[in-house]
Backbone and ligand atoms as CSV (ligand in chain L), in Angstrom:
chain,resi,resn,atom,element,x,y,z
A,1,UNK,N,N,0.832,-1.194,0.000
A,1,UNK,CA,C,0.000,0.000,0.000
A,1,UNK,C,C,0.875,1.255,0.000
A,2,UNK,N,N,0.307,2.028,-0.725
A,2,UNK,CA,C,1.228,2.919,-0.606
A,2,UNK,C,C,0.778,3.972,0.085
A,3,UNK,N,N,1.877,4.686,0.793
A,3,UNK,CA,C,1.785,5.550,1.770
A,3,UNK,C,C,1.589,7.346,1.649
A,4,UNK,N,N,0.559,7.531,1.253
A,4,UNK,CA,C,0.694,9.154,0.725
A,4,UNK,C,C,1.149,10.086,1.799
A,5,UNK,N,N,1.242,9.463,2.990
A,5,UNK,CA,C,1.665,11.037,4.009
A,5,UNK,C,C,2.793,11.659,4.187
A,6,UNK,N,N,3.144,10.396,3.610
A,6,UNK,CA,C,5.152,11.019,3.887
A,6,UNK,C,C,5.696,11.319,5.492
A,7,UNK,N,N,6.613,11.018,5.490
A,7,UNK,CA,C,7.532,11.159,6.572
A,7,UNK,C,C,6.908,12.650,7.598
A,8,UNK,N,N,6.611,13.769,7.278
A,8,UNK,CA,C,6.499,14.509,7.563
A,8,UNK,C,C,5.287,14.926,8.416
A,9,UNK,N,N,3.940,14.374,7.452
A,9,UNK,CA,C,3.113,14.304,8.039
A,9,UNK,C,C,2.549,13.115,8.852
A,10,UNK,N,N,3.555,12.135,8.948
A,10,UNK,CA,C,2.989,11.164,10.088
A,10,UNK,C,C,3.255,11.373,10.898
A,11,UNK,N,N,4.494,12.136,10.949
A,11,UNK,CA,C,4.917,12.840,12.702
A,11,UNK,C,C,3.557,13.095,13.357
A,12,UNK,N,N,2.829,14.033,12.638
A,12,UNK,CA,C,1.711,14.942,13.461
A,12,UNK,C,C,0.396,13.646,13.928
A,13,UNK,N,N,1.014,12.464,12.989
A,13,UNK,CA,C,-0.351,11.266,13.531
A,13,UNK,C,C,-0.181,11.461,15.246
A,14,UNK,N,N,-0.651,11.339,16.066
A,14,UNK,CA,C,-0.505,10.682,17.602
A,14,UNK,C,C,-1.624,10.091,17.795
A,15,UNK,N,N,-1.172,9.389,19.069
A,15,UNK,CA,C,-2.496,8.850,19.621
A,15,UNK,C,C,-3.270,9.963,20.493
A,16,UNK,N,N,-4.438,9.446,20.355
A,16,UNK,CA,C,-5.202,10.301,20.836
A,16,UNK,C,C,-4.969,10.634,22.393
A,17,UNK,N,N,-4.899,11.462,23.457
A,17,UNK,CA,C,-4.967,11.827,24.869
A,17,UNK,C,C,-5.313,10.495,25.501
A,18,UNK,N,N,-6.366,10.086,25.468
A,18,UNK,CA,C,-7.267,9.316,25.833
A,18,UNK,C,C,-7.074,7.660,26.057
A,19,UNK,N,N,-5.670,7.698,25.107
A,19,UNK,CA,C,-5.434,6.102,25.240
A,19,UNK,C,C,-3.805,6.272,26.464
A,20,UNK,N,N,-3.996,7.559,27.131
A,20,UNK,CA,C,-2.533,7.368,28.057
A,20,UNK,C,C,-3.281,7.166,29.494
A,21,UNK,N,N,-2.311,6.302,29.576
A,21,UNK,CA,C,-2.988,6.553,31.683
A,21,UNK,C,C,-2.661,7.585,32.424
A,22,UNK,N,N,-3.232,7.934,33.174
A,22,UNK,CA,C,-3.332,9.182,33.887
A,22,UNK,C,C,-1.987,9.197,34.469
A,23,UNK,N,N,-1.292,7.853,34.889
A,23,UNK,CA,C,0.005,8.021,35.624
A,23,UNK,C,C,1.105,8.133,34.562
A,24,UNK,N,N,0.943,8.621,33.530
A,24,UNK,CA,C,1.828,8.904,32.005
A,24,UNK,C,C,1.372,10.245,31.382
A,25,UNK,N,N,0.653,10.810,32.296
A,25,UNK,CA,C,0.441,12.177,31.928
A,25,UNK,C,C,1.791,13.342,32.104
A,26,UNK,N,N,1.585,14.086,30.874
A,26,UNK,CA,C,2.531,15.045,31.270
A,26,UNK,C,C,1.839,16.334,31.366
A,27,UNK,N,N,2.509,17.255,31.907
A,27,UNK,CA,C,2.063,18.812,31.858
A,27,UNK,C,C,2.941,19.862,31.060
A,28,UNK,N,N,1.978,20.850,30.739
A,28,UNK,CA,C,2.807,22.016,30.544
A,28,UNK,C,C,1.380,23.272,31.123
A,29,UNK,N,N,2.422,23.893,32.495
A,29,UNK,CA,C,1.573,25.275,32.847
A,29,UNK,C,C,2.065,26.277,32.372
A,30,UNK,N,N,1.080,27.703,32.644
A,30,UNK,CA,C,1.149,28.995,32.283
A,30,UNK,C,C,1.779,29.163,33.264
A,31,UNK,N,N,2.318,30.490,32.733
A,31,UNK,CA,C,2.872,31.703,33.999
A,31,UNK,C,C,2.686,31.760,34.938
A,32,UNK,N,N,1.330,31.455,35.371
A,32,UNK,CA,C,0.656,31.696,36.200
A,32,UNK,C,C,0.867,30.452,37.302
A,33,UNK,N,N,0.929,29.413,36.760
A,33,UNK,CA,C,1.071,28.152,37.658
A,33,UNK,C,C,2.268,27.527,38.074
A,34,UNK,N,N,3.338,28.480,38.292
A,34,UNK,CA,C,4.858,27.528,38.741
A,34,UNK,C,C,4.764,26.629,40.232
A,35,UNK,N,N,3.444,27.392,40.807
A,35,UNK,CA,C,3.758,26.216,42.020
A,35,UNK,C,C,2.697,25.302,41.764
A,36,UNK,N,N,2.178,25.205,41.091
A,36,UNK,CA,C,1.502,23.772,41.119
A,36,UNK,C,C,2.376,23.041,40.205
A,37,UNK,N,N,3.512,23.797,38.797
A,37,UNK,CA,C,3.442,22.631,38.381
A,37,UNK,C,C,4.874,22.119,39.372
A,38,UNK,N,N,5.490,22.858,40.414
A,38,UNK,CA,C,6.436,22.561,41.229
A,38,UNK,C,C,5.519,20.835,42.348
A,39,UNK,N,N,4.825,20.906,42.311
A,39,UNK,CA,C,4.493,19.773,43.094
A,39,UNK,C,C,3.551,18.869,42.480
A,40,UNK,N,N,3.167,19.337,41.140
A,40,UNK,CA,C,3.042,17.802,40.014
A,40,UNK,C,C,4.644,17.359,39.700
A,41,UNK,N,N,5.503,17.835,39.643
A,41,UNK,CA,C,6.727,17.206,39.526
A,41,UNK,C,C,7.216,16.645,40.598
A,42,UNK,N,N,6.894,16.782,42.052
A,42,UNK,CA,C,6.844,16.079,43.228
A,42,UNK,C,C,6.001,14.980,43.393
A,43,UNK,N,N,4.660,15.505,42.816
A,43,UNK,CA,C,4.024,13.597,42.440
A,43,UNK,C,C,4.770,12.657,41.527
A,44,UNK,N,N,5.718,13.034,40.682
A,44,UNK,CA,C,6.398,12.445,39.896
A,44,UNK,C,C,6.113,12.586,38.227
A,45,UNK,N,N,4.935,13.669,37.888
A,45,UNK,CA,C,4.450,14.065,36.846
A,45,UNK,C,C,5.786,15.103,36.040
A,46,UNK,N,N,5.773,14.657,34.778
A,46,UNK,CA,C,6.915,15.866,33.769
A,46,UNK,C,C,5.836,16.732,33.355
A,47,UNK,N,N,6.405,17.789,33.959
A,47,UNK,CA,C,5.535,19.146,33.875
A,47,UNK,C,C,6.382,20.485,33.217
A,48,UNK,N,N,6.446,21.199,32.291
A,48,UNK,CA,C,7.145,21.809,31.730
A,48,UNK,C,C,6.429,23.245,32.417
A,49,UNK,N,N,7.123,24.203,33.238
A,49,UNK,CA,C,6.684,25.306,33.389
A,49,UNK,C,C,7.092,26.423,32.156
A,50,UNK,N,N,6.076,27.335,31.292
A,50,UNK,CA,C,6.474,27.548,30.511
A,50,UNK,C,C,6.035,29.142,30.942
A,51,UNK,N,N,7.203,29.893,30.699
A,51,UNK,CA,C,6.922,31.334,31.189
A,51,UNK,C,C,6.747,32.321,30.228
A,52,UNK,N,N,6.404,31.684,29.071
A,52,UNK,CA,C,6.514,32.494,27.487
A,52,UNK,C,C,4.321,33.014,27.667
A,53,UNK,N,N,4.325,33.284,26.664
A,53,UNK,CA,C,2.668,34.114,26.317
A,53,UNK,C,C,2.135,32.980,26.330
A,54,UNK,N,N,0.794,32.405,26.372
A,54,UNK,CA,C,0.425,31.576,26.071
A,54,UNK,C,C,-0.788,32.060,24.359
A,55,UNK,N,N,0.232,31.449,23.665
A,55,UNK,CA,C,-0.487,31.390,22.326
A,55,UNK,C,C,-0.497,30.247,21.723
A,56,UNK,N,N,0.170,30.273,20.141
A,56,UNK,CA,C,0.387,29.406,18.910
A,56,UNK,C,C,1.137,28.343,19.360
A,57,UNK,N,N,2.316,28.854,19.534
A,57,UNK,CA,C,3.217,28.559,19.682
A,57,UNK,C,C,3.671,27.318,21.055
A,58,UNK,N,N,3.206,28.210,22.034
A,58,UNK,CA,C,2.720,27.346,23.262
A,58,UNK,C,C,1.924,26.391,23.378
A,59,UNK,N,N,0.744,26.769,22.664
A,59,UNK,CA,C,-0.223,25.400,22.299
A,59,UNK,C,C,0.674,24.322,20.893
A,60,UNK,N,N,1.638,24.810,20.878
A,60,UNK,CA,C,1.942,23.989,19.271
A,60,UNK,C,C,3.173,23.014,20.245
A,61,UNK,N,N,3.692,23.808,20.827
A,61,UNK,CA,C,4.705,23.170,21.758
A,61,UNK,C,C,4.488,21.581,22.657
A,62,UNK,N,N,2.866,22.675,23.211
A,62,UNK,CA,C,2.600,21.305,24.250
A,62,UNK,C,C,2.075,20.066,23.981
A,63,UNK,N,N,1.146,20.227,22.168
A,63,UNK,CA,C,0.810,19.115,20.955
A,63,UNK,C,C,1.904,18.234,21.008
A,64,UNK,N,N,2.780,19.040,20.445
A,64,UNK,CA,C,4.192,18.350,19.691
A,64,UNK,C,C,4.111,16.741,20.797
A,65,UNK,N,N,4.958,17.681,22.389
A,65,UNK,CA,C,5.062,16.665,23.276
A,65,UNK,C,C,4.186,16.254,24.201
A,66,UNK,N,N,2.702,16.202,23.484
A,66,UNK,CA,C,1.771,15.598,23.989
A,66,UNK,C,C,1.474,15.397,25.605
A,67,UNK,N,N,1.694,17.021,25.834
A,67,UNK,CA,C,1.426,17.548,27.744
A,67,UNK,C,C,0.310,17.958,27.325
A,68,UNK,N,N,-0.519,17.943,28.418
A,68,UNK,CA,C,-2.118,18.566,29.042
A,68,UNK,C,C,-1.704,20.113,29.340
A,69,UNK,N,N,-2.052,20.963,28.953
A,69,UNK,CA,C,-2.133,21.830,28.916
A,69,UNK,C,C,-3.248,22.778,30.345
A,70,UNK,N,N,-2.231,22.916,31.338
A,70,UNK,CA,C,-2.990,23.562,32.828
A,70,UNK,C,C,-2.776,25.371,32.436
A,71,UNK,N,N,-4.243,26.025,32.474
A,71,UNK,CA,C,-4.155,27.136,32.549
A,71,UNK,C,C,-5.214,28.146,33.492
A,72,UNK,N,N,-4.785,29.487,34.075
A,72,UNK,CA,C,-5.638,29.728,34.427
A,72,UNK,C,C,-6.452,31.037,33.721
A,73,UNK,N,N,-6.167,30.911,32.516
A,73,UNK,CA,C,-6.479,31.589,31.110
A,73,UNK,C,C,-7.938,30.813,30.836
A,74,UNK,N,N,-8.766,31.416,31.295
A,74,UNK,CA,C,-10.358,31.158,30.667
A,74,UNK,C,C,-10.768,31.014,29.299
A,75,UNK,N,N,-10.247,32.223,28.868
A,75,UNK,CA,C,-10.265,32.280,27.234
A,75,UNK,C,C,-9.872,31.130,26.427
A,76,UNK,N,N,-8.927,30.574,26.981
A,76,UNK,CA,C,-8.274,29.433,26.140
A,76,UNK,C,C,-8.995,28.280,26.152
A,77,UNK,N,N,-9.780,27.858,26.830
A,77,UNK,CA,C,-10.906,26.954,26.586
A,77,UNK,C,C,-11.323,27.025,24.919
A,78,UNK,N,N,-11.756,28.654,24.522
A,78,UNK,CA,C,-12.734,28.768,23.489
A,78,UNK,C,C,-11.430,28.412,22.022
A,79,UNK,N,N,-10.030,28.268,22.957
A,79,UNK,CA,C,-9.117,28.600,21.025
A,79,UNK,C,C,-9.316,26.880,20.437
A,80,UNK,N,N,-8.797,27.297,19.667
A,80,UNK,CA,C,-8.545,25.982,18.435
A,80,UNK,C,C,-7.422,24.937,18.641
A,81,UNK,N,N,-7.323,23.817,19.488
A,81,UNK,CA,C,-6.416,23.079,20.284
A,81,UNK,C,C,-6.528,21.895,20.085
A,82,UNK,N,N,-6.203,20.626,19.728
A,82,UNK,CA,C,-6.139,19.240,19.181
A,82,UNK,C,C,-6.115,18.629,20.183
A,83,UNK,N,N,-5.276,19.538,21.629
A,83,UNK,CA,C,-4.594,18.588,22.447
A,83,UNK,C,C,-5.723,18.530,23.796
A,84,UNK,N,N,-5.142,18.294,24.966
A,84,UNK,CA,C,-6.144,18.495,25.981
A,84,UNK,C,C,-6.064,19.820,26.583
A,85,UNK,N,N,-6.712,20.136,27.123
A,85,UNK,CA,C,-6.886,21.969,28.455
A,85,UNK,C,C,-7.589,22.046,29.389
A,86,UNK,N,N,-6.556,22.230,30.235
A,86,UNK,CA,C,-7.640,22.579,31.924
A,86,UNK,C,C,-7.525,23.634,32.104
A,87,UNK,N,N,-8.779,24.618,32.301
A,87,UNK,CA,C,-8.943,25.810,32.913
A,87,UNK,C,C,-8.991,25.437,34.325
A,88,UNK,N,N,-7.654,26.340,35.016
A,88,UNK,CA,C,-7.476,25.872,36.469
A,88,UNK,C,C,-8.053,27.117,36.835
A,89,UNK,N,N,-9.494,26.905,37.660
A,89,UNK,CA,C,-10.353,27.936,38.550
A,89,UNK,C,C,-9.232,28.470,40.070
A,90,UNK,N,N,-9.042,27.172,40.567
A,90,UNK,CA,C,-8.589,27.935,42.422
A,90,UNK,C,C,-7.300,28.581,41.915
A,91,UNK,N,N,-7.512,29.739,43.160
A,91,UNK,CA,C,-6.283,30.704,43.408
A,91,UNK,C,C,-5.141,29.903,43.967
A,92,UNK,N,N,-5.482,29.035,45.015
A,92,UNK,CA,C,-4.260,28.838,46.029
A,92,UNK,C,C,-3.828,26.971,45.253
A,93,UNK,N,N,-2.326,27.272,45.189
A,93,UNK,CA,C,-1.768,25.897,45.144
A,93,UNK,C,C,-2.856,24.852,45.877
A,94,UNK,N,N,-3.361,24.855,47.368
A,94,UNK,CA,C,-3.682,23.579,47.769
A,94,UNK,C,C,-5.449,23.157,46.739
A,95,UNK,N,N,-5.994,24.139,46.848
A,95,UNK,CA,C,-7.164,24.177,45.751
A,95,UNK,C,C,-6.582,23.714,44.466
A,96,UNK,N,N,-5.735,24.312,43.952
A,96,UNK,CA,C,-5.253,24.188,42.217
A,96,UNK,C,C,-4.889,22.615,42.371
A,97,UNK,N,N,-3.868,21.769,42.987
A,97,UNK,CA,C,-3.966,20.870,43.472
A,97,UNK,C,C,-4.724,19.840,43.420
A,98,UNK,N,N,-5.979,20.388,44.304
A,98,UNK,CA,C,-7.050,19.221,44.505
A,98,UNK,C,C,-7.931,19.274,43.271
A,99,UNK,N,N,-7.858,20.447,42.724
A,99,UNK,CA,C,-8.991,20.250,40.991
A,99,UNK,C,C,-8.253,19.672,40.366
A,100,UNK,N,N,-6.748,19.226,39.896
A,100,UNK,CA,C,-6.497,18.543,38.777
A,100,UNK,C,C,-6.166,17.279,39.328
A,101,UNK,N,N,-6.028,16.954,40.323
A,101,UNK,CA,C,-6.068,15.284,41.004
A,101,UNK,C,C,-7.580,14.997,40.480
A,102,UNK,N,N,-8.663,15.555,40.905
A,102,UNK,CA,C,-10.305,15.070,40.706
A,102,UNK,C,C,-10.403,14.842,39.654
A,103,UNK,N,N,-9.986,16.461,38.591
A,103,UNK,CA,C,-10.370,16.361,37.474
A,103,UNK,C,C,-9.828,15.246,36.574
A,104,UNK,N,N,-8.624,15.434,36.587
A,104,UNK,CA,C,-7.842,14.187,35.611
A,104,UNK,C,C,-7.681,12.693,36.238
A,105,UNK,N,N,-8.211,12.657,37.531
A,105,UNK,CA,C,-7.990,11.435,37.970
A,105,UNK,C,C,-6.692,10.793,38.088
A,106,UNK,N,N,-5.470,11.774,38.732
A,106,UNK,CA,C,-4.431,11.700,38.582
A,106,UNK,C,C,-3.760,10.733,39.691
A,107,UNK,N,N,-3.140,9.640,39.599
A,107,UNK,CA,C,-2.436,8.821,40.314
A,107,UNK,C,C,-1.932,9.273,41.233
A,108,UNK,N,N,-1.573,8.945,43.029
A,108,UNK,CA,C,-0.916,10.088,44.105
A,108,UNK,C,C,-0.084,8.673,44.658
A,109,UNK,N,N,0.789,8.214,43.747
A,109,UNK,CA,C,1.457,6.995,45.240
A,109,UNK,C,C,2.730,7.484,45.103
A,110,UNK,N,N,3.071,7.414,46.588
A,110,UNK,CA,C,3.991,7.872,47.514
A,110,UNK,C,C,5.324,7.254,46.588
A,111,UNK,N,N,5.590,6.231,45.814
A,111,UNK,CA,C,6.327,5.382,45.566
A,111,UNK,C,C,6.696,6.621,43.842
A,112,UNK,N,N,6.155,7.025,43.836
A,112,UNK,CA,C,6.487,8.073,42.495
A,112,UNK,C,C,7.148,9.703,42.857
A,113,UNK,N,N,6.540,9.637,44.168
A,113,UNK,CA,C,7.390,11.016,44.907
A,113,UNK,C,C,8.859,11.392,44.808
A,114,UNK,N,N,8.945,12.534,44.513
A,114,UNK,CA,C,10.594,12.946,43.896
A,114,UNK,C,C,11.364,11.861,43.606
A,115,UNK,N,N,10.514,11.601,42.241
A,115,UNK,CA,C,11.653,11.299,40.889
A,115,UNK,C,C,12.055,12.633,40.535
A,116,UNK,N,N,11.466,13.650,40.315
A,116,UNK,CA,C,11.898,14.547,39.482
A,116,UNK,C,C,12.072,15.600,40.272
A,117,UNK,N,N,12.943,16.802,39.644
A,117,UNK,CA,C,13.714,17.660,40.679
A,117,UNK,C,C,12.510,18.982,40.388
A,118,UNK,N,N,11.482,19.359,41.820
A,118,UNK,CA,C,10.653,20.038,42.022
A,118,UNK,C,C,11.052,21.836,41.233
A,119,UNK,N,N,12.772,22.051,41.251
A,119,UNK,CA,C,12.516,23.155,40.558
A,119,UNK,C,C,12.654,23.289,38.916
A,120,UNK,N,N,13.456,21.968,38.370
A,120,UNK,CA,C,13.360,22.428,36.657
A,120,UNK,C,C,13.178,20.760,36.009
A,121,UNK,N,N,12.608,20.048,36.875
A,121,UNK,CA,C,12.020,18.592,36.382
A,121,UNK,C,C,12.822,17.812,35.537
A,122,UNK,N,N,13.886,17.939,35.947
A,122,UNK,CA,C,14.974,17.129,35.164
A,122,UNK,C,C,14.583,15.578,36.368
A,123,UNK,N,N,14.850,14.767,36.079
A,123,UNK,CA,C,14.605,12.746,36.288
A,123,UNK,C,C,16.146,13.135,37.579
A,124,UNK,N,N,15.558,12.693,38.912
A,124,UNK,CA,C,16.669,12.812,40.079
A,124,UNK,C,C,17.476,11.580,39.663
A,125,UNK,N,N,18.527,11.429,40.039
A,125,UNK,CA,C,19.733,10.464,40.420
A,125,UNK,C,C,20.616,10.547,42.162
A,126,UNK,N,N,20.142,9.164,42.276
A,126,UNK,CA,C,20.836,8.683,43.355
A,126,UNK,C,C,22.483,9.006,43.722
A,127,UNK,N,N,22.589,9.430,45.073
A,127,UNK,CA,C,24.023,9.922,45.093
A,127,UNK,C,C,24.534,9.430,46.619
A,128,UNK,N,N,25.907,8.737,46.229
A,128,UNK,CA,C,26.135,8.044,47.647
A,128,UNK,C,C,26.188,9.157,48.812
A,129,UNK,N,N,25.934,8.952,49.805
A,129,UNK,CA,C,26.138,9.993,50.828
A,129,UNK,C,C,27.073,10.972,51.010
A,130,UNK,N,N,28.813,10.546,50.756
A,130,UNK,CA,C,30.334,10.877,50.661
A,130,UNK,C,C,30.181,11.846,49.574
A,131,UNK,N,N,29.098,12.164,48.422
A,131,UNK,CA,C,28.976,12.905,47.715
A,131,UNK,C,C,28.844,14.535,47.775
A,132,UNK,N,N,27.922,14.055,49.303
A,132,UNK,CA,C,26.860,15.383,49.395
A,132,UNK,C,C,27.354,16.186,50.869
A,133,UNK,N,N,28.492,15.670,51.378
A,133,UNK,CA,C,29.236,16.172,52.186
A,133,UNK,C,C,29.816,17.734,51.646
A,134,UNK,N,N,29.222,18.881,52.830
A,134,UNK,CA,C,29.589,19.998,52.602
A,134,UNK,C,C,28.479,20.735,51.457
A,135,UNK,N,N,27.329,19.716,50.851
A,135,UNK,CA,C,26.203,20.712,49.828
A,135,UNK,C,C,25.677,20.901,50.788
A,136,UNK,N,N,25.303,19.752,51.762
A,136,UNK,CA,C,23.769,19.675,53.289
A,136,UNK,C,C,24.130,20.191,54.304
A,137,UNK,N,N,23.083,20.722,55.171
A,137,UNK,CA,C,23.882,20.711,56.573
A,137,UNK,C,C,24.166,19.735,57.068
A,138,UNK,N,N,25.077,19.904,58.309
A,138,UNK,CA,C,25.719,19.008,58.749
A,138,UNK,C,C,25.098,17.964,59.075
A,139,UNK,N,N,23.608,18.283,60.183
A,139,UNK,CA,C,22.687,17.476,60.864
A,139,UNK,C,C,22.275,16.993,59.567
A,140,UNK,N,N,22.068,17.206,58.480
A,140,UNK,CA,C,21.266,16.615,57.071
A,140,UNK,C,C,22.308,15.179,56.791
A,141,UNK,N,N,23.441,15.579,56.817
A,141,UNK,CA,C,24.305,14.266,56.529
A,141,UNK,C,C,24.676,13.477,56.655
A,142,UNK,N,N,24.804,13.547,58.399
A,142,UNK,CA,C,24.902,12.757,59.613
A,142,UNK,C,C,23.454,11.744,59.904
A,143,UNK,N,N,22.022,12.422,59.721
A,143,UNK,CA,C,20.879,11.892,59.796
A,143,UNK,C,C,20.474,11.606,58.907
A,144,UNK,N,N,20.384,12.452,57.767
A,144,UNK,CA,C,19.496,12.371,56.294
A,144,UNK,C,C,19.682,11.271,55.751
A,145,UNK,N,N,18.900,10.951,54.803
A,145,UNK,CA,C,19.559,10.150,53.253
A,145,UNK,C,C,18.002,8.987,52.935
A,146,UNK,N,N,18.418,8.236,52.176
A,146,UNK,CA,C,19.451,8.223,51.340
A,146,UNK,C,C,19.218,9.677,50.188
A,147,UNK,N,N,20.047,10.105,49.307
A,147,UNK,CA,C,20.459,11.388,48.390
A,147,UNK,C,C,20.011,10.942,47.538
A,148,UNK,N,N,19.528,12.160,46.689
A,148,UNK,CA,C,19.561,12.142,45.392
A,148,UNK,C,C,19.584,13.957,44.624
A,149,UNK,N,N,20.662,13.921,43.571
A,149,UNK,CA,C,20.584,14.804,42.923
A,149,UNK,C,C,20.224,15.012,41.543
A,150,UNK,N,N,19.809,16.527,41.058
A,150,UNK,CA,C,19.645,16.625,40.377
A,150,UNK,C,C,20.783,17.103,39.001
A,151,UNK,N,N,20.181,16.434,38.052
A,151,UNK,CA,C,21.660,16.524,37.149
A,151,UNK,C,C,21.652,17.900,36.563
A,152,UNK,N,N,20.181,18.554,36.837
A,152,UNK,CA,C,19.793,19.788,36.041
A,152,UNK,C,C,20.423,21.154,36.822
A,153,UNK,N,N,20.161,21.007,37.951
A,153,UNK,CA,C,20.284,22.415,38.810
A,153,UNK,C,C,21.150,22.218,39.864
A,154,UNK,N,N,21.545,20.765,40.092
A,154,UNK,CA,C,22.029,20.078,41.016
A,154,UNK,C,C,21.971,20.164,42.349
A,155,UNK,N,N,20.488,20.825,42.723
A,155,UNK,CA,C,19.760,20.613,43.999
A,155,UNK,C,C,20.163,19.270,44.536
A,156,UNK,N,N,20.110,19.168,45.589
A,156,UNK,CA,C,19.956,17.814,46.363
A,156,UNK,C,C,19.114,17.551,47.085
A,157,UNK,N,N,18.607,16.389,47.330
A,157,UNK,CA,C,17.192,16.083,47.879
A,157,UNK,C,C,17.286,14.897,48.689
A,158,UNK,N,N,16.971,15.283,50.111
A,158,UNK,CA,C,16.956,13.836,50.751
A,158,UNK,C,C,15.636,13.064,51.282
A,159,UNK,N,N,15.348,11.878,50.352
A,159,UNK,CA,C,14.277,11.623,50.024
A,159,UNK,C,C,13.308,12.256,51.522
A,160,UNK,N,N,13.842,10.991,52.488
A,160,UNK,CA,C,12.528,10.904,53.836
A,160,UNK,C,C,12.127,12.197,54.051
A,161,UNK,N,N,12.912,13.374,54.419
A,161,UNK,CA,C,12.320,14.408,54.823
A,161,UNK,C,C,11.550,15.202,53.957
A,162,UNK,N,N,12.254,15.180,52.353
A,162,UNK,CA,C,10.980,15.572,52.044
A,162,UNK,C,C,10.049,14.958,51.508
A,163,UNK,N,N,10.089,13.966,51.487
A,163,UNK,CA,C,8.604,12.908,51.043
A,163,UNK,C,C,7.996,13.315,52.302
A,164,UNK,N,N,8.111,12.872,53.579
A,164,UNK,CA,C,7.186,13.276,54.679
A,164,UNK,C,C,6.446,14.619,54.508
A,165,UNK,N,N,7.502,15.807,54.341
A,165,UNK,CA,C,6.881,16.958,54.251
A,165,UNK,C,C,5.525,17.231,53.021
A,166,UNK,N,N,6.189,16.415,52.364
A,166,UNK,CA,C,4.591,16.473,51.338
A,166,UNK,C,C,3.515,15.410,50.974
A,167,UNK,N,N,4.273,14.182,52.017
A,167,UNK,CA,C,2.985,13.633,52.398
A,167,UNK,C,C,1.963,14.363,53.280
A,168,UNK,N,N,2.542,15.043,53.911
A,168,UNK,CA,C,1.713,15.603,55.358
A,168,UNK,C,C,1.296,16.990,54.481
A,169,UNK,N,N,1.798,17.579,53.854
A,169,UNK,CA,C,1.077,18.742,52.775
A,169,UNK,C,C,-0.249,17.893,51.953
A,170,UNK,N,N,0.040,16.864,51.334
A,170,UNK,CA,C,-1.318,16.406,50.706
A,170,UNK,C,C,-2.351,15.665,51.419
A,171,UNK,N,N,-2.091,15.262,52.663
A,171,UNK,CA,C,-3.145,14.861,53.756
A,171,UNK,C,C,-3.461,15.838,53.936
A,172,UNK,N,N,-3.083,17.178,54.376
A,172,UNK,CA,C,-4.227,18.385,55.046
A,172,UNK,C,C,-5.068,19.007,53.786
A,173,UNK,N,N,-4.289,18.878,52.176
A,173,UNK,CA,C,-4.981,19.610,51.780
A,173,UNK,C,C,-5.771,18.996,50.504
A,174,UNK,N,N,-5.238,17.812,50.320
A,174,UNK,CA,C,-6.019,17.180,49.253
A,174,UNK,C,C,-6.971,15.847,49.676
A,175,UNK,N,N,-7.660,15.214,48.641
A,175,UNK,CA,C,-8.510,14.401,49.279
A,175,UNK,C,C,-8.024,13.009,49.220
A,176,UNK,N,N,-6.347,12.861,48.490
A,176,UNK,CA,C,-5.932,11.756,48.723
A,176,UNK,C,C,-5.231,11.250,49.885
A,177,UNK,N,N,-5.731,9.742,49.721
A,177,UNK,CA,C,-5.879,8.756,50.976
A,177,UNK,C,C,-4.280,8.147,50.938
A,178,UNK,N,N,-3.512,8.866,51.736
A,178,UNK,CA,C,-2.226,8.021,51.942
A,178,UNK,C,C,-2.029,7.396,53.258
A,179,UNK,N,N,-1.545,6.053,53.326
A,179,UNK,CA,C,-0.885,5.974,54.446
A,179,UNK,C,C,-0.416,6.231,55.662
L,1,ZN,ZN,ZN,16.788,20.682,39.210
């Protein structure tokens, strides 16, 4: 059979939204949303914070790599978009939060918590302790661990304390049931 689309235009084939699981979702927010998408990348979600206009371009961006598109741009509901869009209503992170867990039915297990580095979502890597001597405080090095850094910004992150801290952030403020 022969193939009339050519190389070019099969790129633009994808699958539709609809055939990904919610725990394979990606994001891309507006301006407006750096701290939510700072703690969808703490659920373990790739979330692209994008600080440009939200137009063509932005919507052409987030197609390409097939992210859900979080905004709190009303208008953008009504534009011309292939891909998916959430008009995010709440003001406050813990609200913004709890509407796109409901809405998208988004996966919350503890076991996906900082993979990814909460300020520029680069994929964390494990780092022996002897590494991180002199980045942490002292009490962090002596008690903390196990490490992991980021290859992007090269934050360091030690899992327990902050997994706890945002387990105990999404028990007070969201409606998921952890442990
Ligand atoms: Zn980083």
């Amino acid at each position: 059979m022969i193939d009339r689309l050519g190389p070019a235009r099969r790129s633009f084939q994808r699958r539709p939204m609809a055939d990904i699981e919610s725990a394979d979702y990606k994001f891309t927010t507006d301006v407006n949303l750096g701290t939510l998408a700072r703690w969808l990348r703490i659920l373990g979600y790739d979330t692209r914070f994008d600080r440009g206009d939200v137009n063509r371009d932005f919507l052409r961006r987030a197609q390409q790599e097939e992210r859900i598109v979080l905004t709190r741009k009303r208008d953008m509901a009504k534009r011309q978009f292939r891909g998916r869009l959430v008009v995010i209503e709440q003001d406050q992170v813990r609200g913004q939060l709890k509407e796109v867990i409901g809405k998208l039915g988004l996966c919350v297990d503890m076991n996906r918590f900082y993979r990814r580095c909460a300020l520029c979502n680069a994929l964390l890597e494990r780092v022996p302790t002897r590494d991180v001597e002199g980045l942490v405080p002292d009490y962090v090095y002596h008690q903390a661990g196990p490490f992991q850094r980021c290859p992007g910004c090269g934050k360091i992150y030690w899992s327990g304390a902050h997994r706890a801290m945002a387990i105990e952030f999404l028990r007070q403020h969201t409606p998921v049931r952890l442990p």
